[in-house]
N, C-alpha and C positions, 0 to 999 in steps of 0.2 A: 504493500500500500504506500502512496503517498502520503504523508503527514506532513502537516503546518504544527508548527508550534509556537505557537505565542505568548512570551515570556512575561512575569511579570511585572513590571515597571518600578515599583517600588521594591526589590531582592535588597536584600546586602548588598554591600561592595559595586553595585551596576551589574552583577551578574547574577543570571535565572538559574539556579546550579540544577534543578529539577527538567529542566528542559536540555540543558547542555548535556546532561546523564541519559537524556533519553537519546538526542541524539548520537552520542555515542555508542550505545550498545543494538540501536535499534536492526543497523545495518546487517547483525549478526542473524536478525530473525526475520529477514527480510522486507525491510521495509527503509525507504529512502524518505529522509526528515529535511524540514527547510525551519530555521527562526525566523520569524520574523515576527516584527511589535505590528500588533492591530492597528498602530496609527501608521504603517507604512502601505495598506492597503489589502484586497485580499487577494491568494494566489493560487495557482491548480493546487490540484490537492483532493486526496479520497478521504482525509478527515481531515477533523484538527481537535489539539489538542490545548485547551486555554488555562493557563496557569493563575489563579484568582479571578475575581467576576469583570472581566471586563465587555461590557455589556456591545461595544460596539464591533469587537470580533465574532460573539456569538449571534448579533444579528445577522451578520456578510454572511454569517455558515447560513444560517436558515433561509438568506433571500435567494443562496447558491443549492441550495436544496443538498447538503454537505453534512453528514453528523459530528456532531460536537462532543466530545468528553472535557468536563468542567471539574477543575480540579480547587476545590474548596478548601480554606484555612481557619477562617474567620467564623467562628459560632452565630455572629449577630445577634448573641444575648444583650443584652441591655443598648443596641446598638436604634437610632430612631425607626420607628414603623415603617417608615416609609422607604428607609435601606432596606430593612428585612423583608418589607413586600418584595422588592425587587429581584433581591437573593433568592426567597421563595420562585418565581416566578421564571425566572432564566434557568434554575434545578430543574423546576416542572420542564421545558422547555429540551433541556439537554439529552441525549441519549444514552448518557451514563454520569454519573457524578460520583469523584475520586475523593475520598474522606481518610482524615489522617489518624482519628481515632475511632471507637468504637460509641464513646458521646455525642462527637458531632453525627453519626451515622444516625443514633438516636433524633439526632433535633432536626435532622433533612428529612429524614421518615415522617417525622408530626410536619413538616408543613403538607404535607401531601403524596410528597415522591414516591412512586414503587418502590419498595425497599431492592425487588429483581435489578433495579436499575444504582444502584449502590455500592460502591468497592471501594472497601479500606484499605488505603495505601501508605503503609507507616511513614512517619515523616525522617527523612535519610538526615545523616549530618557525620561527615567523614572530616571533621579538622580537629585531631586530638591531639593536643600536644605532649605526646609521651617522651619523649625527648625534657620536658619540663620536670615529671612525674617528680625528680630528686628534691628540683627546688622548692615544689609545693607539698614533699615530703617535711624540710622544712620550716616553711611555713606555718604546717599545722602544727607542728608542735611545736613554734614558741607559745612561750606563756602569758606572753603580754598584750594589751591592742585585738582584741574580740572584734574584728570589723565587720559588717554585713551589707549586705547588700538585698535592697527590693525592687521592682520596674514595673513599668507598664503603663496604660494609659489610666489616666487618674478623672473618672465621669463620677455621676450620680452613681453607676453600677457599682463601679471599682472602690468608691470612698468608703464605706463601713469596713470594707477586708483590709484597707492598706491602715484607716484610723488603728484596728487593732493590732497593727503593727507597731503604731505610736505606744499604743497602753502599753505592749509588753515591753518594748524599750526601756521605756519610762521606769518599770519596775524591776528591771534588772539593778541587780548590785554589784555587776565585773564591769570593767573596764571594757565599755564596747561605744560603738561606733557607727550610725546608719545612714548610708547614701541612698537616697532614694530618683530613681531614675526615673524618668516619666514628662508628659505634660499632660493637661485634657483641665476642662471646665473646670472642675471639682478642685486644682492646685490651689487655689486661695483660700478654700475651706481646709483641706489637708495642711496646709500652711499654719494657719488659727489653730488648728488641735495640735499642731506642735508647736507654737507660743505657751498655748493654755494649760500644756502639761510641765512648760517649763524644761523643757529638752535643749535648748539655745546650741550648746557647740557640740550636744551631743549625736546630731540629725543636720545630715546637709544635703538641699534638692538640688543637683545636677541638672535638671531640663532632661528633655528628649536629646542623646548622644548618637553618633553614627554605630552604626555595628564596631568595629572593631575598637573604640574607644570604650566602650561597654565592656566587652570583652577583659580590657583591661582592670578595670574594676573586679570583676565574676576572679582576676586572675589573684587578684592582690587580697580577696575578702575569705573570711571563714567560715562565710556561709552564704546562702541566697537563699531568698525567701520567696516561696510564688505564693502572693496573696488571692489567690482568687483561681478558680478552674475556668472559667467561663469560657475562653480559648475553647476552638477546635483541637487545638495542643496546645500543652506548655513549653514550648520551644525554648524559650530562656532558659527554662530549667535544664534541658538536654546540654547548650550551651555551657551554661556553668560544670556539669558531670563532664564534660569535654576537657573542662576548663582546669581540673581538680580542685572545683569546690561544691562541698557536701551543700545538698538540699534540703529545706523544710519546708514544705507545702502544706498548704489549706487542701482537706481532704474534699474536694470538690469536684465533679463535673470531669475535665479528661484529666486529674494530675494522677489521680488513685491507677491510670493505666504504667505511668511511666515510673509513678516514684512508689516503691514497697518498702511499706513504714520497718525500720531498721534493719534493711538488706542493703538500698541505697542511698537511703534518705531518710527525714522522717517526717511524718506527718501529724496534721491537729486539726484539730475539729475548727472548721471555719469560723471564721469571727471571736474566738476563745482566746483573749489575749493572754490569759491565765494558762492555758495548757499551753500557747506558741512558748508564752517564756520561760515552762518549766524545759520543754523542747531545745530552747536555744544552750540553757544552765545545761540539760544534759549531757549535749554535744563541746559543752567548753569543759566540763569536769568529768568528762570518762574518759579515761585512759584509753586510746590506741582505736574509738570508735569513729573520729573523724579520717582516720586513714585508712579504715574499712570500708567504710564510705567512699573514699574518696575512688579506690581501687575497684568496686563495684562499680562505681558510678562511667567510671572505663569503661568496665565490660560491658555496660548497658548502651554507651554509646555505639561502641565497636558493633551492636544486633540491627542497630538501627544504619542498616548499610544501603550503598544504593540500587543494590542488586534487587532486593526486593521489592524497593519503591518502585524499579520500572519493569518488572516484570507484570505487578500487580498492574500498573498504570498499563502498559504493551497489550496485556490479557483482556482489559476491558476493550481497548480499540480493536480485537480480534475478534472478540465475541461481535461487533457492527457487523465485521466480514462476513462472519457466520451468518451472521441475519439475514444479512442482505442476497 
């Protein structure tokens, strides 16, 4: 088959690493891939394949009478109505829709979709720095300077999860330290609950950072914290396990798929700013479990390869073939 792939525009770094994977391996199972971004127009092609919702490549397929596989990231929980119509609405529309966990598979099925028409396609991420693994060995074990790290976009949605990451701060009694990465509506109010708890040098907002500046944060911290599941995946968190730094997540939505509470990570009860900080005390006062952690959180990366992501992804564009 011919395939179009049209990358996403907002990737990391300027590159769609999902599509460049696929091109790569496709030619192996026969089939010949073109990139090209939806604003460069549309081109022959027996499918295509579109990497997040970009609404004006999935029309060109349907005016070209062309089937689409629609590769979703974004849950669209707390996201406005009128996005998640939309979302809703180009799913319905698609001939397959590529999901990165088994949650969001959950929330495309309630808007409508055939669940027949559904494939979970784990989310790949092959940049482990094992090569580091000594320095963040380390790391973890000085004793001093507990730093953390949290991210994400900061709405109405996301505010109660990230506030109770202020409470548990707040109540800790080591020597720790909270960057919190992000931007969205809600930073003014997240802002005010950390004046009003009297946190001042202990909490500092970063804004919204490019990926790899992130990164360096996830590299330098003792922990990261996913406040919230709402994501189609927790992607930062995978990042940070990349990263050699242990995870604490909000047992929520799609983190319970990636993060298993003390094998790689651990977990607390959403909004529980009481259980987060017995969580965080844990992990700074037990002996030799943050680098249990940290070596899991490898192996978990290392499962999350991209062989699977495009076979899974190859397999749904084959079954078209089949159909057709």
């Amino acid at each position: 088959m011919r395939l179009l792939l049209v990358p996403d525009p907002s990737s990391p770094n300027g590159e769609d690493a999902f599509c460049r994977e696929i091109a790569a391996r496709a030619p192996a199972r026969g089939h010949a891939c073109e990139i090209r971004p939806a604003s460069a127009g549309p081109a022959e092609c027996d499918a295509l394949i579109v990497n997040s919702l970009q609404t004006a490549a999935l029309d060109a397929a349907k005016a070209a009478g062309r089937p689409a596989v629609l590769r979703l990231i974004d849950s669209y929980v707390g996201a406005p109505e009128s996005a998640r119509a939309e979302a809703e609405r180009y799913a319905k529309s698609s001939e397959r829709v590529l999901v990165p966990s088994l949650y969001l598979k959950g929330i495309v099925a309630g808007w409508g979709v055939d669940e027949a028409r559904i494939r979970v396609a784990s989310y790949a991420y092959d940049q482990i720095f094992a090569q580091q693994i000594a320095l963040v060995t380390m790391r973890a074990a000085r004793p001093s300077g507990f730093g953390l790290v949290t991210a994400g976009l900061i709405d109405e949605a996301t505010l109660p999860g990230l506030e109770a990451v202020l409470y548990a701060v707040s109540s800790l009694r080591l020597d720790c330290h909270l960057a919190v990465l992000g931007d969205g509506s809600a930073l003014p109010a997240l802002k005010a609950r950390a004046e009003a708890l009297m946190l001042g040098g202990r909490v500092t907002f970063l804004g919204d950072l490019p990926h790899p500046k992130k990164m360096e944060y996830l590299r330098a911290a003792k922990a990261y914290i996913e406040p919230s599941g709402r994501q189609g995946f927790p992607s930062l968190a995978l990042h940070a396990m990349s990263e050699g730094c242990p995870v604490i997540g909000a047992a929520s939505g799609s983190v319970p798929e990636l993060v298993k509470d003390g094998v790689n990570g651990l977990l607390y009860e959403p909004g529980n700013a009481r259980q987060l900080a017995e969580q965080i005390t844990t992990l700074s006062s037990t002996q030799g479990l943050s680098l249990k952690l940290i070596a899991e959180g490898v192996r978990t990366v290392e499962r999350h390869s991209w062989d699977a992501t495009v076979a899974a992804a190859l397999d749904a564009v084959e079954e078209l073939e089949v159909a057709a």
